[in-house]
N, C-alpha and C positions, 0 to 999 in steps of 0.2 A: 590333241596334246601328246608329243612322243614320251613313250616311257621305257624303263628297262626290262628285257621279259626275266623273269624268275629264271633261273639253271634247275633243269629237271629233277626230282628227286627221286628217280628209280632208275636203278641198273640191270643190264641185261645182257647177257653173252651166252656164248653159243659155245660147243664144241662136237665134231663128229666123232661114236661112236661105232669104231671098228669089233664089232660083235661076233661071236663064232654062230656057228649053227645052232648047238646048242639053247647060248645064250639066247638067240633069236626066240627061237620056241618058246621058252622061261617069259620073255618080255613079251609077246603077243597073250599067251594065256593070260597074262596077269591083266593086260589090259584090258583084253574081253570083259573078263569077270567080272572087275573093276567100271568099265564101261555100261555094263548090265545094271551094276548098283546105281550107278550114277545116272540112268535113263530112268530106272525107276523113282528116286528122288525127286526128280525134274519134274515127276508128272504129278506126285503127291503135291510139289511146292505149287504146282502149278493150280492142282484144284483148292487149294485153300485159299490162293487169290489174296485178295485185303484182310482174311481176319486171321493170317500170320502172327504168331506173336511168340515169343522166347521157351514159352511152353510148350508149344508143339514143333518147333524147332531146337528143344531136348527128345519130344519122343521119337523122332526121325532118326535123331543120331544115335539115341539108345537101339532104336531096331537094326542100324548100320553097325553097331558095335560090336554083336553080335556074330554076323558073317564075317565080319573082318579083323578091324581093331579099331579103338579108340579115335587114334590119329588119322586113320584113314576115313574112317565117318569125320570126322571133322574137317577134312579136307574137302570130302563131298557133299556136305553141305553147305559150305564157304561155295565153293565154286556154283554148287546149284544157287544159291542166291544170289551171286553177282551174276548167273545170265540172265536171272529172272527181273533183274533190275535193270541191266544192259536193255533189256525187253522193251521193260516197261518208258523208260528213258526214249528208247525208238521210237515206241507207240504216242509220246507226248509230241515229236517231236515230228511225226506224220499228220497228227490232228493239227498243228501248227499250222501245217504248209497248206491241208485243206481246207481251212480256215481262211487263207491266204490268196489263195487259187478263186475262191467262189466269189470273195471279195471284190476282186480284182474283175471277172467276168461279167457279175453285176453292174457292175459301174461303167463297164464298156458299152451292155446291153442297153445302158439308160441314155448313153449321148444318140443323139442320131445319128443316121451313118452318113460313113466320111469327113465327121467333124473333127476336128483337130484340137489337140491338148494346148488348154492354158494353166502354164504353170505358175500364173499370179493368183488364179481364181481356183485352183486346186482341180483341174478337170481334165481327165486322160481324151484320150481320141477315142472316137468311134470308130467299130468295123468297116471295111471298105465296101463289102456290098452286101445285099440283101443274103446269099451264100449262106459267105460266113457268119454273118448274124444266126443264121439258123443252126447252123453246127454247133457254135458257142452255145445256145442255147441247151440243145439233147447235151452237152459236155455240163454245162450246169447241173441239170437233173442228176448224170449220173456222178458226180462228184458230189451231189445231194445225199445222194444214198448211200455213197463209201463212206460219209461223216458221220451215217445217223450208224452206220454196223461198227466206226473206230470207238463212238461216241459209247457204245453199249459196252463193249466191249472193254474203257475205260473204267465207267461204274461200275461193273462190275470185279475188276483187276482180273481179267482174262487175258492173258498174253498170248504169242503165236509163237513157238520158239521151235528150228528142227535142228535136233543132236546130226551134227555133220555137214551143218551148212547148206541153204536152200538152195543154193546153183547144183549143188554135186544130186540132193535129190531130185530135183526138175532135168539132170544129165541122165537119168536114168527113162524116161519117153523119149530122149533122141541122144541115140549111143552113136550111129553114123556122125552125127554132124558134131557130139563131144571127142569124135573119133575113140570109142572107148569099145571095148568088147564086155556083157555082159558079167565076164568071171575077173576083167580088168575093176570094174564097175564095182564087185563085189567087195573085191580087196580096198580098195581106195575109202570104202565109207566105213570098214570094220575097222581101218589105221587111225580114220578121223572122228568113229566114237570109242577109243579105248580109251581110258582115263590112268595117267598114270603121274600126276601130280601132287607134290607135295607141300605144306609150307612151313616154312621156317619157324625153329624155337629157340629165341636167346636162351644162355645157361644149359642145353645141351650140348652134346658131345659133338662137334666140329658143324654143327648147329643148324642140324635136320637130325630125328632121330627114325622117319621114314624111309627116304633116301638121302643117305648121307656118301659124302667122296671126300676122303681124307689126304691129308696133305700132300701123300704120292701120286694121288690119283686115282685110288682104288675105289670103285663105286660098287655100293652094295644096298639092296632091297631088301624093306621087314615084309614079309611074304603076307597076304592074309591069311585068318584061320582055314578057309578053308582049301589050302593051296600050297600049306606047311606042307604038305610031304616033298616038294618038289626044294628043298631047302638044302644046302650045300657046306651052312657054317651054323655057329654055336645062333642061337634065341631064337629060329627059325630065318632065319637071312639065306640072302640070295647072295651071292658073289659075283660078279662079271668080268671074264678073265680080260676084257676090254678095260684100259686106263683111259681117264681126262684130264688134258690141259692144255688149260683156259688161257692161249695165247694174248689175246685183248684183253686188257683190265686184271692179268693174273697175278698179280702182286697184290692188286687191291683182293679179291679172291679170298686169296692166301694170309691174308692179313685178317681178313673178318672169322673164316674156319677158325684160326691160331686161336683166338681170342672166343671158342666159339659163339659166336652171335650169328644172326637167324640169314639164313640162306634158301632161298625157295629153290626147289628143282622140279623142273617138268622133259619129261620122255616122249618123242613121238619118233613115229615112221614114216619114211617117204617114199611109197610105194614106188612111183614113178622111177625114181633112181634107182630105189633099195638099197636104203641106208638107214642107221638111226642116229639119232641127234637127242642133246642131254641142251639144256637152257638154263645158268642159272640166273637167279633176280634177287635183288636184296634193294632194302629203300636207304638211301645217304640222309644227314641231317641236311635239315634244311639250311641254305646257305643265303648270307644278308647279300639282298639286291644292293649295288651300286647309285649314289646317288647319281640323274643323270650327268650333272655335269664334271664329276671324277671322271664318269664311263667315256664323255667325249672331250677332255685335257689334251691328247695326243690327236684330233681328230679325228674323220669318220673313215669310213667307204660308204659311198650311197650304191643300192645295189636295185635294179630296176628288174622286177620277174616277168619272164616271154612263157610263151609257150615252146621255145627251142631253144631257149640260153637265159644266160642273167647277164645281166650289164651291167659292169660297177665302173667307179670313176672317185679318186681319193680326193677329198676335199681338206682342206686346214681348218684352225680353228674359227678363222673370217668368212670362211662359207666359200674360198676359191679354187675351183680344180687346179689341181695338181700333176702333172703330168699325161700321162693320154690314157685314152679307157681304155677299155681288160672287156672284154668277152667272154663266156666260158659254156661251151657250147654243149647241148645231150638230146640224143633220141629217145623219144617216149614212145614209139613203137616196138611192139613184138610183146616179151612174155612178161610178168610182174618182175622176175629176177633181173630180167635185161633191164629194164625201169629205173627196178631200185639204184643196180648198178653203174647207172647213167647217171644219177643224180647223186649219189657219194661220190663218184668221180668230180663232177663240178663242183660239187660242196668244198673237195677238198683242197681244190684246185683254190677256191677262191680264199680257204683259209689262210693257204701259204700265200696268197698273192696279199692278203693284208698286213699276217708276220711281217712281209718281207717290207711292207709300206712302214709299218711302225706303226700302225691305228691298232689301236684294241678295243674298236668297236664298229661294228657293222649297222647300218638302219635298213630295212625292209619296210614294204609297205604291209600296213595291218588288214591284209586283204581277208574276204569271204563273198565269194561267189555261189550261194546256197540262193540267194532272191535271182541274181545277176541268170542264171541258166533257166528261168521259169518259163514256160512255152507260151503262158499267156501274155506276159511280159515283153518279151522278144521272140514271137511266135514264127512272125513272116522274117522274122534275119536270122537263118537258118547256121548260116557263116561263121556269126558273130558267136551262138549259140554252142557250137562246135570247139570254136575258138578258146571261149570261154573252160568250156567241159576237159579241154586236155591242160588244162595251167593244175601243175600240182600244187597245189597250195599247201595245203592243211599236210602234205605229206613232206613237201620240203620245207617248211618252216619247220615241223617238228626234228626233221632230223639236224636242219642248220643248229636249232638252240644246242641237243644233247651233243655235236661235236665239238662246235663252238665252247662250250664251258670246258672242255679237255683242254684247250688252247689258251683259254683265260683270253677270250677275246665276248666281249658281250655283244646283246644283238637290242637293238633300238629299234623299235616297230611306231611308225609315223601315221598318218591320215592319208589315206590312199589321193584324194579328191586333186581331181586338178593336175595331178602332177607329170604325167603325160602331156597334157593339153601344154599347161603354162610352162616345160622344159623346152618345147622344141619352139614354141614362141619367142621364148625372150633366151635361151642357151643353144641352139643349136645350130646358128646361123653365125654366130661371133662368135664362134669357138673352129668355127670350119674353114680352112688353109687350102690351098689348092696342092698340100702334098697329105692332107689329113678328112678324111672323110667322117664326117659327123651325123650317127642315126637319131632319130628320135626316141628313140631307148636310150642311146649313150646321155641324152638331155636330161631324160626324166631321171635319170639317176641321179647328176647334180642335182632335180630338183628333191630328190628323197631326201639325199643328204644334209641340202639346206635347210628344209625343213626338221630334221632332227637336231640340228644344230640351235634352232630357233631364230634362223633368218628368214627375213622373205623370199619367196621363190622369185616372182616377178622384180624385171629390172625398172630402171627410167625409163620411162615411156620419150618417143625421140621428140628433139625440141624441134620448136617453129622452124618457118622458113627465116630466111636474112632479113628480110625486112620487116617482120614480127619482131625479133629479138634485138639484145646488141652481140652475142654469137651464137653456134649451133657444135658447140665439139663439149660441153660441156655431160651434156645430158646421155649422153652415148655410152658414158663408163658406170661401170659398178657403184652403187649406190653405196653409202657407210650403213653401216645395222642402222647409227640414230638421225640419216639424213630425213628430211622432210619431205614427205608427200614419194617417199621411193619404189612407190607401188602404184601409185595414182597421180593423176593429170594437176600440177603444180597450182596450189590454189592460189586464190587473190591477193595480194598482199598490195596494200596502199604504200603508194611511192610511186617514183620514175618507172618508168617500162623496162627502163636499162636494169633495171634489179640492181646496183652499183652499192655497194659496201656502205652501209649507216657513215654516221662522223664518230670519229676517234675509234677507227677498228682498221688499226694498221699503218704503216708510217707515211703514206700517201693516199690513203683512202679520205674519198670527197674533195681532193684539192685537184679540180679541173684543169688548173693552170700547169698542172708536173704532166700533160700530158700534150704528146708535138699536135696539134690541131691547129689549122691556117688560124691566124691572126691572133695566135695567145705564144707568151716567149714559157718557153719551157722552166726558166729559174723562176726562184720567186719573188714578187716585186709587191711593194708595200702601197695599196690601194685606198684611198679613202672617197666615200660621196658624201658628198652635204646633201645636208637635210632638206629635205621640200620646204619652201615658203609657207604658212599658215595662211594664206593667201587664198591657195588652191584648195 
């Protein structure tokens, strides 16, 4: 059933922070320290596991209040709790998948080999040779024993959590091949556990009273206690003779500071460049979803997602393309930034190309490929697997919504199923001209969009031959939403085979005689038979 997705409720912008030297020094101490508190927190929260509770997450922040202040212990342990959750949330969601994985291996282990999947009787195929049966096998066992240590590890609320991010410390056993240098190495992980985050307080002053940046731009830090001497303005603050502003969304900004109400800010370093960057976040009211069929009044775009492009194709409100598809092309190769920037390039591209159609709403399919990449699943289709693993899903859907709601264009998320297969079936062969070339993506698009619309994807199936019927051009065109049987093989209906119009449904329908066939006159002529004998 397609629906409207919700428009995000959190905001987020960036700006870069041109620092002097000074400054620099000021914001690396403070993060350290700050970073120090906050590894220490993490590991307290971490030994108390499940028997967590408001009491001892006062005495945490009472001993954090202490070194620092008030708002800054309570920032650090906001944030120690949400990774310990973040964690926790992972850890369910790994026992899922092994749960999933072992499942699935069993049931292969049980068919014989080489037997082949019936999908009436609910039964997968067997391994192909005796081999791989034995592989799968020692993979069972040890997929056994990663269940029973996630398994222990959940009763107990023991999480695994590394300040800095597991790749960067697993980069430190192979500094050649992260191309990193030892003192490169060093710096990169003290940037990525300094902590220098704050969060928002309605009814303060420009509304953070940790880091606050006021309407000019001026960004200033409340120092902790013990790092006041290092202070520059009146209550112990920090001054940064760097300003911010917030080119994207700075109005909106500016408007929540005025008024102060609560504005998150977070500080980090980019080693790599050397540079630093200020973030801020703040949550919008929540805004009433469209009902669907306001969202699709002006029609859709159906929008087909590749691993190299998106395919859309403007459909009306009857479900019929409209002019020619749109492509919109990006490489997912190279660095996360290259990525990202690949994919707001098309995102945006496809924005304006819907403005410009007049639709204010877009349908995607409600894809997740989290089962779809399982190695037991699609083990030997290596291809497909690959295939599968570079489709950004989950990271361009989420950027499509937050752009898309600046636009006031919505986004309609559909049932994936089918809609490839039965695009390029019944759309992609009747749509294609010999001056217009038609992909099977450009298909499956129409078929997204028809199906948000709430038509069927599949057309008329083609009719008989000539001498089955009484014609063959009928069944060829577009079916209406409420024609009969517009998806399936035209059922029985009692009557003539000529299917030929009931009586009284039209001003010559049923009278054989209005039509020129040897030996009947075309006018109408007044016929009478008598009646049979009682005789006979």
């Amino acid at each position: 059933m397609p629906f409207v997705v919700p428009d995000p409720s959190g905001v987020a912008v960036r700006d870069r922070l041109r620092v002097s030297e000074a400054d620099a020094v000021v914001l690396a101490e403070v993060g350290r320290f700050l970073g120090s508190l906050a590894a220490g927190d993490l590991a307290a929260r971490s030994r108390q596991g499940l028997g967590h509770d408001a009491a001892s997450w006062a005495v945490r922040k009472r001993e954090l209040t202490g070194r620092s202040s008030a708002r800054w212990a309570g920032s650090i342990t906001k944030a120690t709790h949400d990774q310990w959750a973040l964690a926790r949330r992972g850890q369910a969601a790994h026992l899922s998948w092994l749960r999933g994985q072992i499942t699935q291996i069993e049931e292969r282990l049980a068919r014989p080999l080489g037997a082949r999947a019936d999908k009436q009787e609910g039964l997968v195929r067997g391994y192909a040779s005796r081999g791989e049966w034995h592989a799968k096998s020692r993979r069972l066992h040890a997929l056994k024993d990663r269940l029973a240590a996630v398994e222990a590890d959940w009763s107990a609320g023991r999480v695994r959590v590394v300040r800095g991010g597991k790749q960067l410390a697993n980069a430190r056993h192979h500094l050649a091949a992260a191309g990193l240098s030892e003192r490169a190495w060093r710096e990169r992980r003290q940037a990525e556990r300094m902590f220098l985050a704050a969060d928002g307080e309605s009814g303060k002053r420009f509304g953070n009273e940790t880091i606050r940046v006021n309407g000019a731009g001026q960004l200033s830090i409340k120092l902790p206690a013990a790092l006041a001497h290092l202070a520059n303005a009146p209550h112990g603050r920090y001054v940064l003779d760097a300003t911010v502003r917030f080119r994207h969304r700075g109005q909106e900004w500016r408007d929540r500071i005025t008024a102060n109400r609560a504005v998150a800010y977070r500080i980090h370093h980019d080693v790599a460049r050397g540079r630093w960057y200020v973030t801020a976040s703040w949550q919008r009211a929540t805004a009433l979803v469209l009902p669907l069929p306001v969202a699709l009044a002006q029609g859709v775009v159906g929008v087909d997602m590749n691993d190299d492009h998106l395919a859309a194709w403007r459909l009306d409100t009857h479900g019929n393309p409209v002019g020619e598809p749109q492509r919109f092309f990006y490489d997912l190769t190279g660095s996360a930034d290259h990525r990202d920037a690949q994919i707001r390039h098309a995102l945006s591209r496809l924005l304006h190309c819907t403005r410009r159609f007049g639709a204010t709403a877009i349908a995607i399919e409600d894809l997740d490929f989290t089962d779809g990449k399982s190695r037991e699943k699609h083990g030997r289709n290596t291809h497909f697997r690959r295939l599968v693993s570079r489709f950004p899903t989950a990271r361009l859907r989420a950027r499509l919504v937050s752009m898309a709601a600046e636009q006031d264009i919505c986004i309609v998320a559909v049932d994936p199923a089918y809609t490839s297969r039965w695009g390029a079936k019944h759309w992609q062969k009747p749509l294609a001209t010999p001056t217009r070339r038609i992909s099977r993506h450009d298909a499956a698009s129409i078929a997204v969009g028809r199906r948000a619309l709430g038509h069927p994807i599949r057309r008329r199936t083609a009719p008989p031959p000539h001498h089955q019927s009484a014609g063959a051009g009928h069944r060829t065109v577009q079916a209406a939403s409420g024609a009969r049987g517009c998806e399936e093989p035209r059922p029985h209906v009692p009557g003539p085979r000529t299917r030929c119009a009931p009586p009284d449904c039209g001003p010559k329908a049923g009278d054989q005689c209005a039509q020129h066939r040897s030996g009947h006159a075309a006018e109408h002529e007044f016929r009478k038979q008598d009646s049979l004998p009682l005789s006979l």
